[in-house]
C-alpha positions as CSV (number, residue, x, y, z in Angstrom):
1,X,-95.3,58.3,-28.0
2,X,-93.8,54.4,-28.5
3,X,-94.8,52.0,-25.2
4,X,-93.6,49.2,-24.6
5,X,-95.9,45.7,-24.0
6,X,-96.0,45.0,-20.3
7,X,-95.9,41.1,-21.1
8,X,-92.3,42.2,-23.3
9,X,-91.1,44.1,-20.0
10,X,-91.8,41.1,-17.7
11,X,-89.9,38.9,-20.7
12,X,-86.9,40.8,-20.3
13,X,-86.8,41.1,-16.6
14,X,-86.9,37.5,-16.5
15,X,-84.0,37.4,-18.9
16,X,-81.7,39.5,-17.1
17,X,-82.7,37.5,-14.1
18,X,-81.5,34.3,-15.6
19,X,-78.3,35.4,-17.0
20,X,-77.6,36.9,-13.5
21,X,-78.1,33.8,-12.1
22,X,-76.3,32.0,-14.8
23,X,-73.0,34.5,-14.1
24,X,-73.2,33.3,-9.9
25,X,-73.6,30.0,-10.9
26,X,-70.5,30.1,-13.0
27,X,-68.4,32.2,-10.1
28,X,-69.1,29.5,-7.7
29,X,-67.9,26.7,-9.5
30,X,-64.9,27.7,-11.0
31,X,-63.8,29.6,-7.5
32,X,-60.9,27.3,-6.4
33,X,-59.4,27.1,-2.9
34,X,-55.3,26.2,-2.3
35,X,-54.0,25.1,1.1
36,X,-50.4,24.8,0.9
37,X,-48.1,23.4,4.0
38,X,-44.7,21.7,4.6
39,X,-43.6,18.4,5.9
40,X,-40.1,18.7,7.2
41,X,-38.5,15.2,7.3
42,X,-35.9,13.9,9.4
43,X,-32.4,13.1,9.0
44,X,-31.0,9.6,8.7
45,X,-27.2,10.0,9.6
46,X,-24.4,8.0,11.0
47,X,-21.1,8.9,11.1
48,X,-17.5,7.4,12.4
49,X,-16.2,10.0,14.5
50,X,-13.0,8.6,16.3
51,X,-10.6,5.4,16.8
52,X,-8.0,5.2,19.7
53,X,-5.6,3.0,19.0
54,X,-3.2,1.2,21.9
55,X,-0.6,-1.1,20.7
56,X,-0.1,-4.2,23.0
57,X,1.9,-7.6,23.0
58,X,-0.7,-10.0,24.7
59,X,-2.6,-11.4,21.7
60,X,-4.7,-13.1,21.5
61,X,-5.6,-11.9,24.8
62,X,-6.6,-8.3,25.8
63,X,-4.4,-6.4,27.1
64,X,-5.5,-6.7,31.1
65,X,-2.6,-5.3,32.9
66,X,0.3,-1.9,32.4
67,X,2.7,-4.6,31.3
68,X,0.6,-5.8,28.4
69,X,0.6,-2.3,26.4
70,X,3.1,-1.2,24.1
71,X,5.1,-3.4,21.7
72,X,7.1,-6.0,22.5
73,X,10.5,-5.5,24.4
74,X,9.9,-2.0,24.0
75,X,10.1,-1.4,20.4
76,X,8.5,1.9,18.8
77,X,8.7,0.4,15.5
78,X,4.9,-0.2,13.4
79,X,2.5,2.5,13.2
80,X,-1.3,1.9,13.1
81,X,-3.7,4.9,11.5
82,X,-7.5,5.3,10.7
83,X,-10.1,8.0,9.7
84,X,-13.4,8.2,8.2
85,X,-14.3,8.0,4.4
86,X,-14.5,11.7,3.6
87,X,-17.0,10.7,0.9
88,X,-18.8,7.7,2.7
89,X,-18.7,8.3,6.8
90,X,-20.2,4.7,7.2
91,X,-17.0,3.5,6.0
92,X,-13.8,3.5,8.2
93,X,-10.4,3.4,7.0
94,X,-7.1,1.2,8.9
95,X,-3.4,1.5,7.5
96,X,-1.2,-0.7,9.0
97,X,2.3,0.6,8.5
98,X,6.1,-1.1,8.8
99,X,4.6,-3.4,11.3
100,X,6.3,-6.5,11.9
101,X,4.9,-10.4,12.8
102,X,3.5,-10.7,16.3
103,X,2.8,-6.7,16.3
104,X,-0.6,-6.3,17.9
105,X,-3.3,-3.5,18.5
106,X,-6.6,-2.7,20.5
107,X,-8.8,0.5,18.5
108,X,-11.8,1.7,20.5
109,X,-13.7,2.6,17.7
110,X,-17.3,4.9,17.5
111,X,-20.4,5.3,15.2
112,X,-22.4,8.2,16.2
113,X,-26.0,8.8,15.4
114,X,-25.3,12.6,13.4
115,X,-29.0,12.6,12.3
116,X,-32.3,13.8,13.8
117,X,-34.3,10.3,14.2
118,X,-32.9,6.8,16.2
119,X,-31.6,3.9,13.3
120,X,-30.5,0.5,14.5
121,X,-26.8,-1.1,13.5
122,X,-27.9,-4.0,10.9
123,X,-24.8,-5.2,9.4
124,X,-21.0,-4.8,9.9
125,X,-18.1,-6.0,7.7
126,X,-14.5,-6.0,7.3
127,X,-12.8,-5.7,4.0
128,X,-9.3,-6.1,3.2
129,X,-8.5,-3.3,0.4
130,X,-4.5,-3.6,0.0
131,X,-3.3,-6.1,-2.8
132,X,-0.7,-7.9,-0.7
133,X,-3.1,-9.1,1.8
134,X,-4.0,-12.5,0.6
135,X,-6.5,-15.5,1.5
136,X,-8.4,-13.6,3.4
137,X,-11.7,-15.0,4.5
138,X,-14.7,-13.5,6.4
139,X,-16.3,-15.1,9.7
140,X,-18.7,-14.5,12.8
141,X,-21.7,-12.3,13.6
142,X,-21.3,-10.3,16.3
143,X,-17.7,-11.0,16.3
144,X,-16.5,-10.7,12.9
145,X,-12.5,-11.7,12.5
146,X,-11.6,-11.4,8.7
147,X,-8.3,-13.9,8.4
148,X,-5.4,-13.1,6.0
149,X,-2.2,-15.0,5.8
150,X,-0.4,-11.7,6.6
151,X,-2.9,-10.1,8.9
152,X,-5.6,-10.9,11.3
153,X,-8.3,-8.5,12.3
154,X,-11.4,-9.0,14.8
155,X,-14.1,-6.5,15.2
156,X,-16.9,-6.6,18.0
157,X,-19.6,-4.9,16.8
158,X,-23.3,-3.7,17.9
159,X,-25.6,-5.2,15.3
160,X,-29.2,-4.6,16.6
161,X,-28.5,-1.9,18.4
162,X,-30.9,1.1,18.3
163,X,-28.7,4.5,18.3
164,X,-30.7,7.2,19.0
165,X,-30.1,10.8,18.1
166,X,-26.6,12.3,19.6
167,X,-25.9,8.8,20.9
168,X,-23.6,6.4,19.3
169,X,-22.3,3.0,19.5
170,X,-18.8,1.8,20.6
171,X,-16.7,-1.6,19.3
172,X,-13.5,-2.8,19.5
173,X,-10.8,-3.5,15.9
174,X,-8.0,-5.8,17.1
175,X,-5.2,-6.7,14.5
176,X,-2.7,-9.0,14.7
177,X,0.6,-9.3,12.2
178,X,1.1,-13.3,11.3
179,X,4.5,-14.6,10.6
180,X,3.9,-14.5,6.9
181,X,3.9,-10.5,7.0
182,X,6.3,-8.9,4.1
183,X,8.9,-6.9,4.9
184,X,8.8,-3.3,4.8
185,X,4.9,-4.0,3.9
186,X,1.7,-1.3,4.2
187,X,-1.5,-2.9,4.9
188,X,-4.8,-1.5,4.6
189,X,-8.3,-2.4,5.4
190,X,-11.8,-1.1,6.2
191,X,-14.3,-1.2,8.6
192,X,-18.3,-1.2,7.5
193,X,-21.1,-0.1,9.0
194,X,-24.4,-0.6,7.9
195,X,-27.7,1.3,9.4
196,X,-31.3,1.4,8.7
197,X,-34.4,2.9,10.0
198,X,-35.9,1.9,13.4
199,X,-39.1,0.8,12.4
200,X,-37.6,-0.9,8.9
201,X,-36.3,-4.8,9.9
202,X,-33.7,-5.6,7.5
203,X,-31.2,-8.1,7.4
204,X,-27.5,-7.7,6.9
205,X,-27.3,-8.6,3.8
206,X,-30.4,-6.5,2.6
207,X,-29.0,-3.4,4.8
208,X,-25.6,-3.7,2.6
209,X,-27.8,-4.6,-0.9
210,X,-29.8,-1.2,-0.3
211,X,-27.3,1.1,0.5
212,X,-25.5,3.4,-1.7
C-alpha cells in the first residue's frame, strides 16, 4: 500500500492554508461600499404679479385728493395696459395707448418672491421699446425717471431690499405724455427687475451683466 510523507502532507496543508488566506485577502479589498443621498436645492424665483393703474391730472404731483384722479375735464379718452413677460417674469411690460399731451398715470406695481429662499432687489431699469419714442435718457437710483421727448416715466423702486419667500416688494410707475406726443400714437416701454441671492453682494450693473 502507497503512503504518503508526513513532511509532504504538512507541505500541502500549509498550501491550501495560504491560498485560503490569499482568497480573504482578495474579498476584502476589492469589497466596495456605496452611500448614495440627495441634496434638494432651493428655488430662486421672482415674478411680477399685478399693476393697478389710476389715471390722474395733477402731475407732477401725486394725486392727493378725489379731484386729482381721472383725466382731465373728464375725458375717458387714452388707455394705459401692462402684464408680465410670459417668457421673462422679471420683465414688465407698459402700452401706452391714444393718449394725448398732459395725460398722466399712477401704477402700483409688485414683484413677488415665487421661490423657496429670500433674494434682495439689486438693480431696476426702465427701457423704452417702441420706435417713436425718441431721446430718451436714463437717470436716478432709487428713483429712476427715463425722459423721452414724447413721454416721461418715473419708477420708485426697492433696490436693497431683501424679499423673502411669499413676500414681495411694491413701487410706483408714473408716466406723463409731453407736448411733443404724435397723434394717434402707441407707446410702449418696460419695466426691469433685477434679483440676486441674499448672501451674493452684487452691483447693479453686475446683477443685469449675469442674468439671462
Amino acid at each position: 500500500m502507497r503512503t504518503h510523507s508526513p513532511v509532504l502532507l504538512v507541505a500541502v496543508l500549509l498550501l491550501a492554508l495560504a491560498a485560503a488566506t490569499l482568497g480573504l485577502g482578495y474579498a476584502h479589498w476589492t469589497w466596495v461600499l456605496t452611500d448614495e443621498g440627495t441634496v434638494q436645492t432651493g428655488a430662486f424665483e421672482g415674478a411680477w404679479t399685478w399693476a393697478s393703474c389710476t389715471e390722474f391730472n395733477s402731475w407732477p404731483d401725486p394725486p392727493m385728493s378725489p379731484g386729482d384722479f381721472g383725466e382731465a375735464e373728464g375725458k375717458e379718452v387714452g388707455s394705459t395696459t401692462s402684464y408680465p413677460d410670459p417668457d421673462d417674469p422679471s420683465i414688465m411690460h407698459m402700452i401706452v395707448d391714444n393718449a394725448y399731451p398732459s395725460y398722466a398715470v399712477d401704477c402700483q406695481v409688485h414683484f413677488h418672491n415665487t421661490g423657496t429662499i429670500p433674494w434682495i432687489i439689486r438693480g431696476t431699469t426702465i427701457v423704452p421699446t417702441s420706435a417713436n419714442l425718441e431721446n430718451c435718457t436714463l437717470s436716478g437710483n432709487q428713483m429712476k425717471t427715463l425722459t423721452c421727448d414724447e413721454l416721461t416715466v418715473g419708477y420708485a423702486d426697492g433696490i436693497g431690499s431683501q424679499i423673502d419667500p411669499g413676500d414681495g416688494s411694491a413701487g410706483s410707475v408714473t408716466l406723463h405724455v409731453e407736448q411733443l406726443a404724435d397723434p394717434e400714437s402707441t407707446y410702449e416701454f418696460q419695466v426691469r427687475i433685477c434679483v440676486s441671492n441674499w448672501n451674493e453682494p452684487l452691483s447693479a450693473a453686475e446683477c443685469f451683466a449675469l442674468s439671462p
